[in-house]
C-alpha positions as CSV (number, residue, x, y, z in Angstrom):
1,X,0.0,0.0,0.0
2,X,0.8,3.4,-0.8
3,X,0.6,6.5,1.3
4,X,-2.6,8.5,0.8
5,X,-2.1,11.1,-2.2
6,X,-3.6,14.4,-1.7
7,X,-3.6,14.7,-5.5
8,X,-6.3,12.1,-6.9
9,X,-8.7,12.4,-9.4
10,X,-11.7,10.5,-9.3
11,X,-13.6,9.0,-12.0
12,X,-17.2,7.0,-11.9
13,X,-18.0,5.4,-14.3
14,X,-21.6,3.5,-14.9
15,X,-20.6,0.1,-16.6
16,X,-22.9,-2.1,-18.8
17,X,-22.2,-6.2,-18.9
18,X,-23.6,-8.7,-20.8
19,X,-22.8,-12.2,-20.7
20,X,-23.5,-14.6,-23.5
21,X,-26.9,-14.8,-22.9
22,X,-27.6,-11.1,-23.3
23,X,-28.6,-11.0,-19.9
24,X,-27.4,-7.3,-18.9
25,X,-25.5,-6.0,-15.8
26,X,-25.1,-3.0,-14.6
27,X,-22.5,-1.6,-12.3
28,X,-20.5,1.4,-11.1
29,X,-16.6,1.2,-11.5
30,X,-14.3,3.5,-9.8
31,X,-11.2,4.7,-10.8
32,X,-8.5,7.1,-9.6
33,X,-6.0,9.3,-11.0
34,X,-2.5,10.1,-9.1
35,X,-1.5,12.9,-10.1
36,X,2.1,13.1,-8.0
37,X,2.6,9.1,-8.9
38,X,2.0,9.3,-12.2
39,X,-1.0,6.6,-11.8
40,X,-4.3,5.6,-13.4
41,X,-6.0,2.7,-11.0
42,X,-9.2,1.2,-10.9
43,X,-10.3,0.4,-7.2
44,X,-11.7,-2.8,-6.7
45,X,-13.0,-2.1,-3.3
46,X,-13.9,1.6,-3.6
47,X,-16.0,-0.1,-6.8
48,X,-17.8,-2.8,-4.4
49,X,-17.8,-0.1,-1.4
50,X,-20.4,2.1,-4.0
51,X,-22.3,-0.9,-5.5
52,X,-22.8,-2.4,-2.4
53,X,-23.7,1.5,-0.4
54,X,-25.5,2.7,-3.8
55,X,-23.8,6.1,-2.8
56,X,-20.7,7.9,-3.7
57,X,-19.7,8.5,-0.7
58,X,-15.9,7.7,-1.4
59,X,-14.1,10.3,0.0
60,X,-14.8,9.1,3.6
61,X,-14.2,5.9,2.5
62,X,-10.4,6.7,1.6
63,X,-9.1,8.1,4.4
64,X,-5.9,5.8,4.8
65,X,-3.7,4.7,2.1
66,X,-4.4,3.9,-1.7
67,X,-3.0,1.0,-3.3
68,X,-0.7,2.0,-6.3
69,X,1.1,-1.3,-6.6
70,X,-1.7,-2.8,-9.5
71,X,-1.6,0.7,-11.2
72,X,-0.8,1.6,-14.7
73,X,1.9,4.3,-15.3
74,X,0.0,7.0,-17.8
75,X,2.2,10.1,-19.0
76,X,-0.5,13.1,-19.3
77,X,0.1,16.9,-19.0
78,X,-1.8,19.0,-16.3
């Protein structure tokens, strides 16, 4: 685990599934932005915190640290 970044972006995004059967699933993924570590993440558990809450309450919800170890490095301009 990282130490919490005071420099996060973060992005909601309302996700459509459909398996094989057409059957349809819809979910809310989460993602974050670092802008200090260079970053781009999705959050598996802030992700199930929101589906499972139905709120997007995630700033409470990160007070701690953010795992950057499963993040992609992204080279953007600010």
């Amino acid at each position: 685990m990282g130490s919490l970044d005071c420099n996060v972006i973060w992005l909601i995004f309302r996700v459509m599934y459909e398996d094989t059967n057409l059957n349809s699933n819809e979910i809310d993924e989460a993602y974050f932005i670092s802008k200090n570590k260079n970053k781009f993440c999705y959050s598996e558990w802030i992700t199930r915190l929101i589906n499972k809450s139905n709120r997007f309450d995630v700033n409470k919800a990160i007070i701690g640290d953010l795992d950057f170890e499963e993040c992609s490095d992204f080279v953007i301009s600010f």
